[in-house]
C-alpha positions as CSV (number, residue, x, y, z in Angstrom):
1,X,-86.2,-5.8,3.5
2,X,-83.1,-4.1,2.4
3,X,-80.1,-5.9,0.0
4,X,-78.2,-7.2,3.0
5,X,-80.9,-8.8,4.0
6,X,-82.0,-10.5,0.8
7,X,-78.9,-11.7,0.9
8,X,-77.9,-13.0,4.1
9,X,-81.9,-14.9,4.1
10,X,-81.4,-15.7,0.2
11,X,-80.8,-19.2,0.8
12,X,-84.5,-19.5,2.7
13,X,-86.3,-17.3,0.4
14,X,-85.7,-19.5,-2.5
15,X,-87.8,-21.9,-0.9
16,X,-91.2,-21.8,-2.8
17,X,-93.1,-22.8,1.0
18,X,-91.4,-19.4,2.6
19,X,-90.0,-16.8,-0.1
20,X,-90.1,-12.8,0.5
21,X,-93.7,-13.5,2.5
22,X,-92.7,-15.8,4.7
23,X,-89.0,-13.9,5.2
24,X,-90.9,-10.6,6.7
25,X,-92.8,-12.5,8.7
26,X,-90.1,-14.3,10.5
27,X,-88.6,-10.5,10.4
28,X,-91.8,-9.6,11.9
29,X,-91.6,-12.1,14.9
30,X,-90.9,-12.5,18.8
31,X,-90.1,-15.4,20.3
32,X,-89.6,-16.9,23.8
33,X,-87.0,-19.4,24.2
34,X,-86.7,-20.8,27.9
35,X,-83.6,-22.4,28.8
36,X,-80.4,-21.3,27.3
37,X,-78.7,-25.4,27.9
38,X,-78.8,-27.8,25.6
39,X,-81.8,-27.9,23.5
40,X,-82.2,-23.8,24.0
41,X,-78.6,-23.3,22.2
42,X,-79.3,-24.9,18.9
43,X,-82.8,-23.1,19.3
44,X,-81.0,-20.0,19.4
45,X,-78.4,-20.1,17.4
46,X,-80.8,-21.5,14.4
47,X,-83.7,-18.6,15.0
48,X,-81.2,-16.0,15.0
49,X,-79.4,-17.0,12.3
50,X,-82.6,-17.4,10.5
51,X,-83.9,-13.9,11.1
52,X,-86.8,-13.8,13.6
53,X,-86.8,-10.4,14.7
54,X,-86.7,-10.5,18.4
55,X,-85.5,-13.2,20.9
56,X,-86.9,-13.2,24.0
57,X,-83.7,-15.4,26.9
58,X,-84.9,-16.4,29.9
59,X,-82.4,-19.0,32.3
60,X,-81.7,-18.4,35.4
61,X,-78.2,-20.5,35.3
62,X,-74.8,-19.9,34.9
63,X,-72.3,-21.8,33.0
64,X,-70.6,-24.6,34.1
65,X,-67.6,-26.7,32.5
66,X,-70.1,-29.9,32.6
67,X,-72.5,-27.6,30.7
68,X,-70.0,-27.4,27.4
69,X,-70.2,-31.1,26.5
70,X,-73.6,-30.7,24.6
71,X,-74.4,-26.6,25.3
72,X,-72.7,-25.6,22.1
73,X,-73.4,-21.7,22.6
74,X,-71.3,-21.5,25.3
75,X,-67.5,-21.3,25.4
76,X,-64.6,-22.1,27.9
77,X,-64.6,-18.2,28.6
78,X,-68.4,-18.5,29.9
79,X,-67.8,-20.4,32.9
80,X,-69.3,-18.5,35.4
81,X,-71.2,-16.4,33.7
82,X,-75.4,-15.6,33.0
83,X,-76.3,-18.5,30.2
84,X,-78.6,-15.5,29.0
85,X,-75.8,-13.1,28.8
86,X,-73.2,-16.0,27.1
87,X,-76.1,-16.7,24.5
88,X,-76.7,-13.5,23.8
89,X,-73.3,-12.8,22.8
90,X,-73.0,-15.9,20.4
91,X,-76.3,-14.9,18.9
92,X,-75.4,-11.0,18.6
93,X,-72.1,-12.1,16.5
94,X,-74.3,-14.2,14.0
95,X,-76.8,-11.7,13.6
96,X,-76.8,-8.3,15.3
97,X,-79.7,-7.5,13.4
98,X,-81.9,-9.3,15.9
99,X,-83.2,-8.1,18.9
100,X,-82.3,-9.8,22.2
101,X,-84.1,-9.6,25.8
102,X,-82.0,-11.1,28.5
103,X,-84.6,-12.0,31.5
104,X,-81.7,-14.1,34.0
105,X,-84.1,-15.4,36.0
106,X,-86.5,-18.5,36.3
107,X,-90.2,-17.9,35.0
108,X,-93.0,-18.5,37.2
109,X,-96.5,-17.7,36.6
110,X,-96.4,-13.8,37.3
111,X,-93.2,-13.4,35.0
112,X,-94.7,-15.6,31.9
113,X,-97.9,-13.5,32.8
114,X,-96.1,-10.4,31.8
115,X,-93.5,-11.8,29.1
116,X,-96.2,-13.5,26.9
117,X,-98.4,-11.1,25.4
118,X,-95.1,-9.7,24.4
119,X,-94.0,-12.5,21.8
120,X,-96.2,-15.0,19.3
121,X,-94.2,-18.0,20.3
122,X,-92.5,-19.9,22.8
123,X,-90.3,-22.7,22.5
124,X,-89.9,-24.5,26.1
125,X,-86.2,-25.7,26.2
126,X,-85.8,-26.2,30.0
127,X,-85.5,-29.4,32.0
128,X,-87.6,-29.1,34.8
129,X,-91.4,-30.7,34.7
130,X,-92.6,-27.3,37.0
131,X,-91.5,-25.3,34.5
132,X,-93.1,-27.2,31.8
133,X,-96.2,-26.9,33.5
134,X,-96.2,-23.3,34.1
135,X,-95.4,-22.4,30.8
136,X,-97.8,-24.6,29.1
137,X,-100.9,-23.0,31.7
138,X,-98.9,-19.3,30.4
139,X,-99.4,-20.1,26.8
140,X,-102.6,-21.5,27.0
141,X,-103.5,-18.7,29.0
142,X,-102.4,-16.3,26.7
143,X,-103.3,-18.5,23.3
144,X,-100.2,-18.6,22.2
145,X,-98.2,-21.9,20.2
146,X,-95.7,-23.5,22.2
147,X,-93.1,-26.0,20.9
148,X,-91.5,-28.6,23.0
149,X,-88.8,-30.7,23.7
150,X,-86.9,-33.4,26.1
151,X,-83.8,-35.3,25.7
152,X,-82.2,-37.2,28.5
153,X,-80.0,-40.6,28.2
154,X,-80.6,-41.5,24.5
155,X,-84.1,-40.5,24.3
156,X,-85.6,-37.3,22.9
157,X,-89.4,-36.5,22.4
158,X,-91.0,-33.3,20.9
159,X,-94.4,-32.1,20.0
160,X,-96.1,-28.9,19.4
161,X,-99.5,-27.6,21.1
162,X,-101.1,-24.8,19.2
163,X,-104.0,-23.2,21.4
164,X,-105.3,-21.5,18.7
165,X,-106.5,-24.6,16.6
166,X,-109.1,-25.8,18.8
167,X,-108.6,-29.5,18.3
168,X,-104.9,-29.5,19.9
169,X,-103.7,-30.7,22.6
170,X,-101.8,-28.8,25.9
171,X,-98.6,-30.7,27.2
172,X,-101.0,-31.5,30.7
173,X,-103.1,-33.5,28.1
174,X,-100.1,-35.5,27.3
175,X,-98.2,-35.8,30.5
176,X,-100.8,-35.1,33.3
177,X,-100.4,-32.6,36.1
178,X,-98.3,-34.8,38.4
179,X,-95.2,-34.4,40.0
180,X,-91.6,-34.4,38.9
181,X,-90.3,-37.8,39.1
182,X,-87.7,-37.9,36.4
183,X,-84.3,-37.7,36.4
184,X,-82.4,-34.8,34.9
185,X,-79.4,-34.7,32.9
186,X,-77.2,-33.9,35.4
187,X,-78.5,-37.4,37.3
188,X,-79.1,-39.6,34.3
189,X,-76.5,-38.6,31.0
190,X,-77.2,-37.6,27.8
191,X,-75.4,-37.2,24.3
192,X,-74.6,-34.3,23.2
193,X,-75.7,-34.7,19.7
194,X,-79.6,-35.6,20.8
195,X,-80.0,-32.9,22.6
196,X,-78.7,-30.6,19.1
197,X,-80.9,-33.0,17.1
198,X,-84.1,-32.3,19.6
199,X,-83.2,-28.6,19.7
200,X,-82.6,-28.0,16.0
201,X,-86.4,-29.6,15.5
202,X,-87.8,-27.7,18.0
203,X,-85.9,-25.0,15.4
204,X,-88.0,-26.0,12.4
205,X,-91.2,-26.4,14.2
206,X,-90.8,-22.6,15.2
207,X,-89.7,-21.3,11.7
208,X,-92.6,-23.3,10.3
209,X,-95.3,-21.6,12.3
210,X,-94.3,-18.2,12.3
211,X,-93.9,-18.5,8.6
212,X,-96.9,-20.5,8.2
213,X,-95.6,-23.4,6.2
214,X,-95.4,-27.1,6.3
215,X,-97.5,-28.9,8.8
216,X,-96.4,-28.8,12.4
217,X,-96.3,-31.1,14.9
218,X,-99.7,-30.7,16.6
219,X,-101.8,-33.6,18.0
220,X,-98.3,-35.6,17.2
221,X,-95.4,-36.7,19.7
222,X,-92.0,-37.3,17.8
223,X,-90.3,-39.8,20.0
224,X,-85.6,-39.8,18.9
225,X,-84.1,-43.0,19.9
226,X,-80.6,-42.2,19.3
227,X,-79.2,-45.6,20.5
228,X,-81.1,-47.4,17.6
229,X,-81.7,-43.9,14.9
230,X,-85.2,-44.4,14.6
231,X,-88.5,-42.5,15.0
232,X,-91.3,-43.2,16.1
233,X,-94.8,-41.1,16.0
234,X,-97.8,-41.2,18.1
235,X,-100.7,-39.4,18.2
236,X,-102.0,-37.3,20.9
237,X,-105.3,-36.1,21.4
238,X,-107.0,-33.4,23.1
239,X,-108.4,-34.1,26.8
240,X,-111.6,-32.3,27.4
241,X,-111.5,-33.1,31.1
242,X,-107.7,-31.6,30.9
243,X,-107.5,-29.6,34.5
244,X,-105.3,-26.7,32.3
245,X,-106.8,-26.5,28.6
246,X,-110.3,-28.7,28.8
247,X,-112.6,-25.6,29.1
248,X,-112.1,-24.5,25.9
249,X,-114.3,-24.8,23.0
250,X,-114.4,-28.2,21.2
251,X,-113.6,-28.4,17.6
């Protein structure tokens, strides 16, 4: 780490729980972040800013004027352009010191096949429940931690499932393997400020295990109710008869 750097990361390497250890090994780190809307631009913005080395975009969207409500990396000049290549100009200006991978295109299982032995993390910021399944099956596949998130009306939720402690959970233990029956934002609303609260969470969740401090969110499911401000907890345990994860070793 050079002086500019022990400068611009000062403020988090004061912190007893991540100091100059903990700073190299966000340095050190490659992330996946899928979906570049509304819980992916806080996500962004906050991992860049916070110095993980290399940031790995994948959306296969453009932006739209409905999109700059609560999508807060994207201007009024990005209409019409890649949300991968919008974001990756906002992050590049707050750090150019980090490493950015465009991939403008929507992951399936060959794609996340290829992408994930590439990175230690990925945070899954999209709004579709096939997506959610592939990329959960991809990180357990590969072992690696995934962190994520929903927000639609005035609800957010947001848990993390870590593959490599044997005891957690895989989002198809928590939501099942059925199909999409939700509505999205587009069809239901949401407030722009839960999905930044959601996404800056999903943030800290990310910083905390590729820093290794604090205790994530595993075997946990944070459920935001913004019309009331509370928060509520539940646990969430590991299915051994789980169709995606339940051949694994038990704890």
């Amino acid at each position: 780490m050079d002086d500019q750097q022990l400068l611009r990361y000062s403020r988090q390497i004061l912190l007893a729980q991540i100091d100059i250890e903990g700073q190299q090994r966000l340095l050190d780190s490659r992330v996946l972040i899928v979906g570049l809307g509304g819980l992916g631009a806080p996500v962004g913005l906050y991992l860049a800013a916070a110095g993980v080395g290399e940031l790995w975009l994948a959306d296969d969207d453009q932006v739209d004027l409905s999109n700059l409500q609560r999508q807060i990396i994207h201007h009024q000049a990005d209409i019409g352009r890649a949300k991968v290549a919008s974001a990756a100009d906002r992050l590049q200006a707050i750090n150019p010191e980090v490493k950015l991978h465009c991939l403008e295109q929507r992951l399936d299982a060959e794609a996340l096949a290829r992408v994930l032995p590439q990175v230690d993390l990925v945070l899954d910021c999209s709004d579709s429940f096939a997506t959610r399944q592939a990329v959960n099956a991809a990180c357990v596949a590969a072992g690696k931690p995934l962190v994520s998130g929903a927000a639609i009306r005035l609800e957010g939720q947001l848990s993390v499932f870590d593959l490599r402690r044997a005891d957690s959970p895989c989002y198809q233990c928590l939501y099942g393997a059925g199909e999409e029956t939700a509505l999205s934002c587009s069809e239901a609303g949401v407030v722009g400020p839960l999905v930044g609260l959601v996404g800056s969470l999903q943030a800290l969740e990310a910083l905390k295990l590729l820093a290794g401090f604090g205790e994530p969110l595993v075997g946990r499911l944070l459920l935001v109710d913004a019309l009331g401000t509370r928060f509520r907890e539940m646990k969430v345990r590991r299915d051994p008869a789980c169709g995606c994860c339940g051949a694994r070793p038990a704890a």
